[in-house]
C-alpha positions in Angstrom: -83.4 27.0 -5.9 -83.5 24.8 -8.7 -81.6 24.7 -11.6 -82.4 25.0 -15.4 -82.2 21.7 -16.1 -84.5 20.3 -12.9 -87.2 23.3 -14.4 -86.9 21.9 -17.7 -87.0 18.0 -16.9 -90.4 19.5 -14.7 -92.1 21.3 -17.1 -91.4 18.4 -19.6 -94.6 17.0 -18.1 -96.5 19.9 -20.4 -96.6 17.4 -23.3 -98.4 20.2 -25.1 -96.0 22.7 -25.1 -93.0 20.9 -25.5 -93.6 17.8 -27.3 -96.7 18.5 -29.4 -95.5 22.5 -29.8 -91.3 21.8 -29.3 -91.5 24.9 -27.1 -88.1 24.7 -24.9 -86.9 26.7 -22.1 -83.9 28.8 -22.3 -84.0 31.1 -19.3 -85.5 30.9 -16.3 -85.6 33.3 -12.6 -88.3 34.1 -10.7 -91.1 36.2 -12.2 -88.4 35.6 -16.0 -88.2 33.0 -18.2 -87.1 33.1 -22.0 -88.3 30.5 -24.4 -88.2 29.6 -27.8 -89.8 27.5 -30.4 -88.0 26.3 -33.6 -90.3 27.2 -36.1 -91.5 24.3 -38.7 -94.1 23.3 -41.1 -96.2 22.2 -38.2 -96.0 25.3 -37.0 -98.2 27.2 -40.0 -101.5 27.8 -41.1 -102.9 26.8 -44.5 -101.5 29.6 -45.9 -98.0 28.9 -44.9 -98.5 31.6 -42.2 -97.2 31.1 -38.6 -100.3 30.2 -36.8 -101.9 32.4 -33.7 -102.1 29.5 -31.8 -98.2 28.2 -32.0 -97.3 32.2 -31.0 -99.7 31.8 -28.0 -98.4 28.4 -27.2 -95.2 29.5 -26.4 -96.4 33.0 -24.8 -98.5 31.0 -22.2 -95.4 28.6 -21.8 -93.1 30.9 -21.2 -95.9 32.4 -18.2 -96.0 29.1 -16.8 -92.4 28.8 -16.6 -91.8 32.4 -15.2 -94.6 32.0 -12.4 -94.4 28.8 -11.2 -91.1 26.9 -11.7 -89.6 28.7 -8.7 -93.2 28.6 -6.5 -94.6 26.7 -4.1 -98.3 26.6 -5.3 -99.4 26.6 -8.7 -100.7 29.1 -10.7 -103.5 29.3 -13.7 -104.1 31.7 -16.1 -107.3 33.9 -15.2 -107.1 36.1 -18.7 -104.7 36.3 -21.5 -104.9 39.3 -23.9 -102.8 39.2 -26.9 -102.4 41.4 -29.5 -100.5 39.8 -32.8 -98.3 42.6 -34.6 -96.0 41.0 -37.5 -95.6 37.8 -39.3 -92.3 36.1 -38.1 -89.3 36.4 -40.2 -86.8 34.5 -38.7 -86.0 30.6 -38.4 -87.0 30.6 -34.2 -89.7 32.5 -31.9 -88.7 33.5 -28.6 -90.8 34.4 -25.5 -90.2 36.5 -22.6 -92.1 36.5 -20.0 -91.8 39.0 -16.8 -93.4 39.8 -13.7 -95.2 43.3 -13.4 -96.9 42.3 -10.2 -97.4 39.5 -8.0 -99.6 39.6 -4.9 -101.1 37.0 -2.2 -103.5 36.0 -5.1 -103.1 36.9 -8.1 -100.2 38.2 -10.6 -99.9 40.1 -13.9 -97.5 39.4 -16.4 -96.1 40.6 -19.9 -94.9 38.6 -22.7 -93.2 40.0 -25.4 -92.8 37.5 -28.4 -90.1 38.5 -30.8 -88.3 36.1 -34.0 -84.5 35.4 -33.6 -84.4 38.3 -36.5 -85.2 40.7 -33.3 -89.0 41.3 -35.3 -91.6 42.2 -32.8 -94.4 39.5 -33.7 -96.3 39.4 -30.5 -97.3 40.9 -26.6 -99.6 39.3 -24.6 -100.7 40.2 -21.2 -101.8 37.2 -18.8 -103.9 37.4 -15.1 -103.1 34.7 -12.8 -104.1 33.2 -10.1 -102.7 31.5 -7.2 -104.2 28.1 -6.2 -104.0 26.2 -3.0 -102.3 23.6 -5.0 -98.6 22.7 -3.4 -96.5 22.3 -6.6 -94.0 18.6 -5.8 
């Protein structure tokens, strides 16, 4: 099994996420991971707002992380349904991410998205799918 620091140093390759975003992984297990995203400047809308897309940046991350960094072959996201609930309060977002069910080819997930305030901002929902693709 790998450890956290091998799943982050692998999922540093999602330039997106944790360059572009600064998303960073704090937890990870099979069908679990916990991340979290210092929130900045960069971060907000032009209203000073945190913007949708940062929260569902780090929701999708922390899916990635929960589905694949302790499989064998990859998988996407088929659907993601997210329903946006608070502003966030606090100075960091966190994401948690677990597995509700996971079958030959497909997988459902929860993410609840909270600040470091304990404020429910987000949930999100997520389908994936399992690909043929061996993950190195």
């Amino acid at each position: 099994m790998p450890t956290l620091e091998e799943i982050q140093k692998n999922f540093a390759a999602d330039h997106f996420a944790t360059q572009a975003a600064g998303c960073e992984i704090r937890l990870a297990e099979p069908g679990h991971s916990l991340c979290a995203m210092v929130l900045e400047s960069r971060h907000c809308n032009a209203v000073g707002m945190l913007q949708g897309g940062a929260i569902f940046t780090l929701a999708d991350f922390a899916f990635a992380v929960a589905v694949n960094a302790f499989s064998d072959y990859a998988t996407v996201s088929l659907q993601h349904s997210i329903t946006f609930l608070a502003p966030a309060r606090g100075k960091t977002l966190l994401a948690e991410a677990r597995c509700v069910r996971s079958g030959r080819s497909t997988c459902y997930y929860t993410v609840s998205i909270t600040d470091d305030l304990g404020n429910s901002v987000a949930q999100m929902t997520v389908n994936g799918f399992v690909t043929g693709k061996k993950i190195s």
